[in-house]
TISE-178207 format. One record per residue (C-alpha): residue in three letters; x, y negated, z negated; residue number from 1; chain. Coordinates in steps of 0.05 Angstrom, whole numbers. Each point is the difference from the previous one (the first is absolute). Layout:
# TISE-178207
> type|east|north|up|seq|mol
> ala|X|Y|Z|NUM|A;
...
***
This chain:
# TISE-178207
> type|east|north|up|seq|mol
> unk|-1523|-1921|-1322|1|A;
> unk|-43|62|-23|2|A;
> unk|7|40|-63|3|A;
> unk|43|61|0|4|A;
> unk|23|49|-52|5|A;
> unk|72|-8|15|6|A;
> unk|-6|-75|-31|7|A;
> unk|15|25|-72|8|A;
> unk|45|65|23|9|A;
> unk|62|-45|-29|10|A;
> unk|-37|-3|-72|11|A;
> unk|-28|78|5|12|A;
> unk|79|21|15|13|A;
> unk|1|-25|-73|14|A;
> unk|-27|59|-30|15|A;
> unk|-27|-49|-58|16|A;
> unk|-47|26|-66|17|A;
> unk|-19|-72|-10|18|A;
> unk|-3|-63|36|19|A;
> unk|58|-35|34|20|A;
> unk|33|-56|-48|21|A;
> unk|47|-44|31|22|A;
> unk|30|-44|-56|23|A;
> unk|61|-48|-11|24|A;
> unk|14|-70|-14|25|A;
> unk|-40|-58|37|26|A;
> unk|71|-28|20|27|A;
> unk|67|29|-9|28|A;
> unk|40|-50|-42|29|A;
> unk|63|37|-19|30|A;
> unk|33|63|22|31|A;
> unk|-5|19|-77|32|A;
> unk|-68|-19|0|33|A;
> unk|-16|46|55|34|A;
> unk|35|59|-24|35|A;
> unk|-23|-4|-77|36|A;
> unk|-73|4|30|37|A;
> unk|14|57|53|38|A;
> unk|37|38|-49|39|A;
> unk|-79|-5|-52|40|A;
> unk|-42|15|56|41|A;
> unk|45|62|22|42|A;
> unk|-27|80|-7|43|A;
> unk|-79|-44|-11|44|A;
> unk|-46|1|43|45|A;
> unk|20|-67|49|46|A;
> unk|24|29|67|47|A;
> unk|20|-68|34|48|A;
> unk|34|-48|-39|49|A;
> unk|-16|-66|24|50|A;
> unk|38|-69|-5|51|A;
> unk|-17|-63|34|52|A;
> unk|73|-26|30|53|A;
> unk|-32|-54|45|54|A;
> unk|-56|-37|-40|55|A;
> unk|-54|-40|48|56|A;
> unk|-15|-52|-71|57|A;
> unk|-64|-47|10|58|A;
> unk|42|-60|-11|59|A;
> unk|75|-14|14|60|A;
> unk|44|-13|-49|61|A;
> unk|-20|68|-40|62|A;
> unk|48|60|-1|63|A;
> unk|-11|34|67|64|A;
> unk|49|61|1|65|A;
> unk|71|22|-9|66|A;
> unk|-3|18|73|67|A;
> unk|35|59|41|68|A;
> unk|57|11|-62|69|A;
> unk|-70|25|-36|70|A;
> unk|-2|63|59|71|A;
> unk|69|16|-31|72|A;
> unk|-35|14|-59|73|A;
> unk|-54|37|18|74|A;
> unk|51|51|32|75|A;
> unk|32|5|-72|76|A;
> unk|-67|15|-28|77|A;
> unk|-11|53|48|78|A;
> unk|68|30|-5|79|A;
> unk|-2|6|-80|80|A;
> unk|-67|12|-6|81|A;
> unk|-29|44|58|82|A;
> unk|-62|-50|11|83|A;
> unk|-22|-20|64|84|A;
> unk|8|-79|15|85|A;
> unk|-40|-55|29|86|A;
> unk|-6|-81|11|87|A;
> unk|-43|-47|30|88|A;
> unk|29|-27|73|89|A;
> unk|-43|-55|23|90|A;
> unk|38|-16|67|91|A;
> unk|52|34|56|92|A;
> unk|67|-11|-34|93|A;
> unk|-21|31|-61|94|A;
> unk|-38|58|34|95|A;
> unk|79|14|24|96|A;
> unk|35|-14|-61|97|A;
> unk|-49|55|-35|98|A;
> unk|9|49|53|99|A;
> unk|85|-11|-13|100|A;
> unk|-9|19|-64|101|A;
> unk|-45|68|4|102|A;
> unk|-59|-41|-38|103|A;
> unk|-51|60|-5|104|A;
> unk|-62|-40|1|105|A;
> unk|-17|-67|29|106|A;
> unk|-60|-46|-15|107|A;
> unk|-28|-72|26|108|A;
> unk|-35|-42|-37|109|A;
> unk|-54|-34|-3|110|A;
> unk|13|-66|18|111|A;
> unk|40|38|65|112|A;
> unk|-67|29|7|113|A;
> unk|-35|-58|16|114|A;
> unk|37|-14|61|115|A;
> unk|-1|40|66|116|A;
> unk|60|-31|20|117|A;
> unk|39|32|-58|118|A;
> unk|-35|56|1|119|A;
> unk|23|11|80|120|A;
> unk|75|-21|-22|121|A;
> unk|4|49|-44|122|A;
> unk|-32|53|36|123|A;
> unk|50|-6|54|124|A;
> unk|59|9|-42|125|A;
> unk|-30|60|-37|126|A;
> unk|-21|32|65|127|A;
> unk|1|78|-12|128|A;
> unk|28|-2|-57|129|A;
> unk|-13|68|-42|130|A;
> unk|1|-34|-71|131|A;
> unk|-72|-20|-32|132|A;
> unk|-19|-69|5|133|A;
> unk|-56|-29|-38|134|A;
> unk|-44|-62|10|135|A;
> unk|-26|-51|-51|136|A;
> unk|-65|-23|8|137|A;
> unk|1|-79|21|138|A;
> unk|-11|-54|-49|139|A;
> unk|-67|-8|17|140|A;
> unk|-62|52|11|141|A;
> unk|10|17|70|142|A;
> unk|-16|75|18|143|A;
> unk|18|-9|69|144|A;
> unk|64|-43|-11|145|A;
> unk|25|57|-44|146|A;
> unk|-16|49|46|147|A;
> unk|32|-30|61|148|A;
> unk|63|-7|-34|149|A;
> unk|-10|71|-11|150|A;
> unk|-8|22|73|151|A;
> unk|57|-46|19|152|A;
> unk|39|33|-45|153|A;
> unk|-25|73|19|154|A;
> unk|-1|-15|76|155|A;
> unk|78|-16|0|156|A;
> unk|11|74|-8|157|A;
> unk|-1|0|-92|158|A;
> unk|-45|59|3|159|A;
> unk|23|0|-79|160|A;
> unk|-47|-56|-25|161|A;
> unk|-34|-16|-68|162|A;
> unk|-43|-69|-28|163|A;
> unk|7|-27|-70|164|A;
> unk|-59|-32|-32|165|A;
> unk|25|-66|-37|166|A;
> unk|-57|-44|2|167|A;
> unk|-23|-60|29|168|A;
> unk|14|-75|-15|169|A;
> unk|-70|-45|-22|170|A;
> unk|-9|-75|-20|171|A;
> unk|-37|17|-57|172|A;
> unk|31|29|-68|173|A;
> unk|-11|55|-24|174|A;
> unk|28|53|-46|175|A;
> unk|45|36|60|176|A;
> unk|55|-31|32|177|A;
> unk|-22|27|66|178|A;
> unk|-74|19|3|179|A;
> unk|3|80|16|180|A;
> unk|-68|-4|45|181|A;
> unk|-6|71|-9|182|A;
> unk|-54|3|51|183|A;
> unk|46|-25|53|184|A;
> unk|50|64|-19|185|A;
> unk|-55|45|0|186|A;
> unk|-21|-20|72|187|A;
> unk|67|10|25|188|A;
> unk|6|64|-33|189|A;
> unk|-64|26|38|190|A;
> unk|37|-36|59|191|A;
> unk|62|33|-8|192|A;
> unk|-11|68|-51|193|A;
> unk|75|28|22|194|A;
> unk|39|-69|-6|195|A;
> unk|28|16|-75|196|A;
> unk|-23|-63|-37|197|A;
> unk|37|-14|-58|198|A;
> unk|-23|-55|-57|199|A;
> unk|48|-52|-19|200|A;
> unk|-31|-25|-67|201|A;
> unk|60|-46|-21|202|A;
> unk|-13|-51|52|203|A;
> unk|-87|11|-9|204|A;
> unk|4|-16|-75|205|A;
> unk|59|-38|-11|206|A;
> unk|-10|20|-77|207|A;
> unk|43|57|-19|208|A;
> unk|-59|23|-49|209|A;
> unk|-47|4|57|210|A;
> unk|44|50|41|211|A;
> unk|-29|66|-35|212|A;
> unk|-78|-21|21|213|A;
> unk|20|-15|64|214|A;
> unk|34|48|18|215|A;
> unk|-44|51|-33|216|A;
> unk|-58|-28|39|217|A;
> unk|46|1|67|218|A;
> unk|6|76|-12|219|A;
> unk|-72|9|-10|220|A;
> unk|-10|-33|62|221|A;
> unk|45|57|35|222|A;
> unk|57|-43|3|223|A;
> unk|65|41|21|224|A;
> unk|55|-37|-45|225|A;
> unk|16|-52|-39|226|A;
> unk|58|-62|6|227|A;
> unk|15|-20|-70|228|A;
> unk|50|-58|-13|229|A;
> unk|44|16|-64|230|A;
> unk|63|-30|-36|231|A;
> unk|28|21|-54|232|A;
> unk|-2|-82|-35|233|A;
> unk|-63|-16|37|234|A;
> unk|-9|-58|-32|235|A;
> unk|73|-28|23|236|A;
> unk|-7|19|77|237|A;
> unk|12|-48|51|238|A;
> unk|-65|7|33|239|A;
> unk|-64|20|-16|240|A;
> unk|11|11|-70|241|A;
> unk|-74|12|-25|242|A;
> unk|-26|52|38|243|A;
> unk|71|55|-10|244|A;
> unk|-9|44|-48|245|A;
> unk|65|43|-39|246|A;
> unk|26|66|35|247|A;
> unk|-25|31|-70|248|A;
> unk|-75|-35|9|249|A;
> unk|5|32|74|250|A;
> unk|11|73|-22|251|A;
> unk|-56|-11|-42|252|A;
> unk|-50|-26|45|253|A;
> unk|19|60|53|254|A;
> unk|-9|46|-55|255|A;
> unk|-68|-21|-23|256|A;
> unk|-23|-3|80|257|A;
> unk|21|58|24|258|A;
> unk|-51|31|44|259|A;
> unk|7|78|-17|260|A;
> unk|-33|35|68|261|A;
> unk|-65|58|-25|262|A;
> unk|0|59|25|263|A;
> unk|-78|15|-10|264|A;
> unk|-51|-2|59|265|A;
> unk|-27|-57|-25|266|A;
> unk|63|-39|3|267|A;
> unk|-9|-43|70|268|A;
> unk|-76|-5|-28|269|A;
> unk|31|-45|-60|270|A;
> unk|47|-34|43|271|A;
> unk|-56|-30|46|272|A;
> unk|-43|-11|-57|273|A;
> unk|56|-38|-45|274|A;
> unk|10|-35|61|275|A;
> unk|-63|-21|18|276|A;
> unk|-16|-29|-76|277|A;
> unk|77|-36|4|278|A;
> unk|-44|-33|57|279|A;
> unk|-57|-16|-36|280|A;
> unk|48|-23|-52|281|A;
> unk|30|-47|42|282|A;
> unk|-64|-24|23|283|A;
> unk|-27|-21|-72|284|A;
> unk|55|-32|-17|285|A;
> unk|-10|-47|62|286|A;
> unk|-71|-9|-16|287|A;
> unk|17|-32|-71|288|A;
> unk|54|-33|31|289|A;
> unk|-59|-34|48|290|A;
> unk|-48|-9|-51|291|A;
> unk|56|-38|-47|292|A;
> unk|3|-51|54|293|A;
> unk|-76|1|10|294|A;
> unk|-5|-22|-72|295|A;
> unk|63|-58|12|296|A;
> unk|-44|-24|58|297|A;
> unk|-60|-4|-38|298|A;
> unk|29|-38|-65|299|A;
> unk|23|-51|52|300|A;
> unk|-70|-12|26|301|A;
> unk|-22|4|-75|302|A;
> unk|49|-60|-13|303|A;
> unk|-21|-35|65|304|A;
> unk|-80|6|-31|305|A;
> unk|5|-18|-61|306|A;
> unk|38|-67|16|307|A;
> unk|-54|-20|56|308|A;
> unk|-57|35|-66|309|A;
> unk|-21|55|60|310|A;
> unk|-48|57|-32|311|A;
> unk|45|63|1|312|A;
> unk|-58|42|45|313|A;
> unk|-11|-19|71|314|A;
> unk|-53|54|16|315|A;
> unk|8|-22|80|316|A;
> unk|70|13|-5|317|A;
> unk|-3|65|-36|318|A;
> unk|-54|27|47|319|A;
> unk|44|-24|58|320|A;
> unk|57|54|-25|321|A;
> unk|-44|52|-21|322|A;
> unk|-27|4|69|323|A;
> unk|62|-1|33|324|A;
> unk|33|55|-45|325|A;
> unk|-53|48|13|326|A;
> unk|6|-4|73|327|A;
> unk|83|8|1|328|A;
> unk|-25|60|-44|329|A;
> unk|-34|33|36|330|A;
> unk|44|-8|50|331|A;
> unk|50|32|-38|332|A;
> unk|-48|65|-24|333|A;
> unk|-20|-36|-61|334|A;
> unk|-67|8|-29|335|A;
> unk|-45|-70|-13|336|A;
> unk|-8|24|-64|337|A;
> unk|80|14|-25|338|A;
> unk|13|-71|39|339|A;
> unk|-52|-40|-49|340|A;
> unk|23|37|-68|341|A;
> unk|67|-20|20|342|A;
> unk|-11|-72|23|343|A;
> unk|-49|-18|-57|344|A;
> unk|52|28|-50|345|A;
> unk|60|-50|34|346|A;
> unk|-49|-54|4|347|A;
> unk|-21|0|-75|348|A;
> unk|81|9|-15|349|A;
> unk|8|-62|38|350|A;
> unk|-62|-39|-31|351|A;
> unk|27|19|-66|352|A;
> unk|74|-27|21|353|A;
> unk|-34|-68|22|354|A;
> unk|-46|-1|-57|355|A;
> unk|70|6|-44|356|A;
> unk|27|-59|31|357|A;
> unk|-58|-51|-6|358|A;
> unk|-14|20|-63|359|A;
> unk|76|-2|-27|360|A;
***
């Protein structure tokens, strides 16, 4: 699969001012439910509403869908309200169910993602279709497992294809639900520069007031559009309560995002540079991230010397590192000199962490 221009024709045809928003309710509960929130999002700036009618949960036993009476729905929503539609299919019967019903917009998910045997079902029964289909990264951090469900996808004749950035699953905690690994995006973006990418910060931060600096830093990053989960009694829904935010929260978020496009010459200078730094951005936050754990690692071995009355220095050790460091620095273009200022200053952070806990 190579790169072509005609990838994102489907989201040009839009015409948009701003990026695309596809937005709705994680599941669709009630028919009400479904229609109060279509009706809020109407004449905004969501093109797709979205509801999830077949729910892949991590666990059975937790509400997994209303199931194809949701499609009837949708078609309501679309009727009174002039939006486009879309749903997740994650297998053959529901790729047909979806097509019955005129769904506008398809997408698989990630855990569908993560399996080339889904991946080919569903290919198969979406072969040529004309509608846009978009593909969840997998679970886990897997460049080329997303990207072969892409070509599977694309090679069955979906020449209309998009990917939507949700994150990736880790054994450790931290603050996201899904760690974004933004470097991961990035690389698939200089992979892929004409697949439209759009952000999916619900499912990334699983915090509803974490969606605006996600998102905002997906847009930096040249992001095409954003899939926002919202209900209009978040706190109520049946699934995934934390992370939806109100139709009324929604309006606000796409108001305060809004990328106006500049007319000046330097205007594609400032979009590479604001770019660039979103990088950079992303970057630092990964190396404090690192050094955090640095520090954890190094109040353990503080712990582990002061019960066994170890001196905090071990000049062997310490010359040991140094050493190394400067030669993966140099392989890497830094200078000896940058590499020692930075090491000394993380090694005397860590002394002073150690020194903390003997002393305490």
């Amino acid at each position: 699969m190579e790169n072509k221009k005609e990838m994102r024709t489907w989201l040009d045809d839009l015409n948009l001012n701003h990026p695309l928003v596809i937005a709705g309710p994680c599941s669709a509960e009630t028919e009400e439910q479904v229609l109060k929130i279509a009706h809020e999002l109407k004449d905004t700036d969501v093109s797709y509403f979205r509801a999830g009618i077949w729910k892949p949960r991590t666990r059975p036993g937790m509400f997994e869908g209303v199931g194809a009476l949701g499609l009837k729905w949708l078609q309501k929503v679309k009727a009174e309200t002039g939006m486009k539609i879309c749903t997740e299919v994650a297998n053959a019967a529901h790729v047909k169910l979806a097509m019955e019903h005129d769904v506008d917009m398809l997408w698989i998910g990630a855990r569908s993602t993560v399996s080339p045997f889904i991946m080919q079902e569903i290919a198969d029964a979406l072969q040529g279709t004309d509608k846009p289909v978009l593909i969840k990264n997998p679970v886990n951090p897997d460049l080329a497992l997303w990207l072969g469900g892409i070509e599977r996808i694309y090679k069955s004749g979906v020449k209309n294809i998009g990917a939507i950035h949700r994150g990736f699953s880790t054994y450790e905690k931290t603050k996201y639900r899904n760690n974004p690994e933004w470097q991961l995006a990035i690389e698939f973006q200089n992979k892929f520069p004409d697949i439209p990418l759009i952000n999916d910060p619900s499912h990334i931060t699983g915090k509803r007031d974490m969606i605006f600096d996600v998102s905002q830093t997906a847009l930096d990053l040249n992001f095409d559009g954003l899939m926002i989960e919202t209900h209009f009694d978040p706190d109520n829904a049946w699934s995934d309560a934390s992370q939806q935010v109100t139709p009324k929260t929604l309006i606000q978020i796409m108001k305060d995002l809004k990328i106006r496009k500049e007319s000046d010459p330097e205007a594609e200078y400032n979009k590479e540079l604001n770019n660039l730094r979103a990088q950079i951005d992303v970057v630092d936050n990964q190396i404090i991230d690192l050094l955090g754990k640095r520090m954890k690692s190094a109040d353990g071995i503080g712990a582990l010397k002061k019960s066994k009355n170890v001196a905090v220095l071990q000049s062997k050790r310490w010359n040991e590192i140094l050493g190394h460091m400067v030669l993966e620095g140099e392989s890497r273009g830094l200078s000896e000199e940058f590499i020692l200022k930075l090491f000394k200053a993380i090694h005397q952070e860590s002394i002073n962490h150690q020194e903390k806990i003997i002393n305490g």
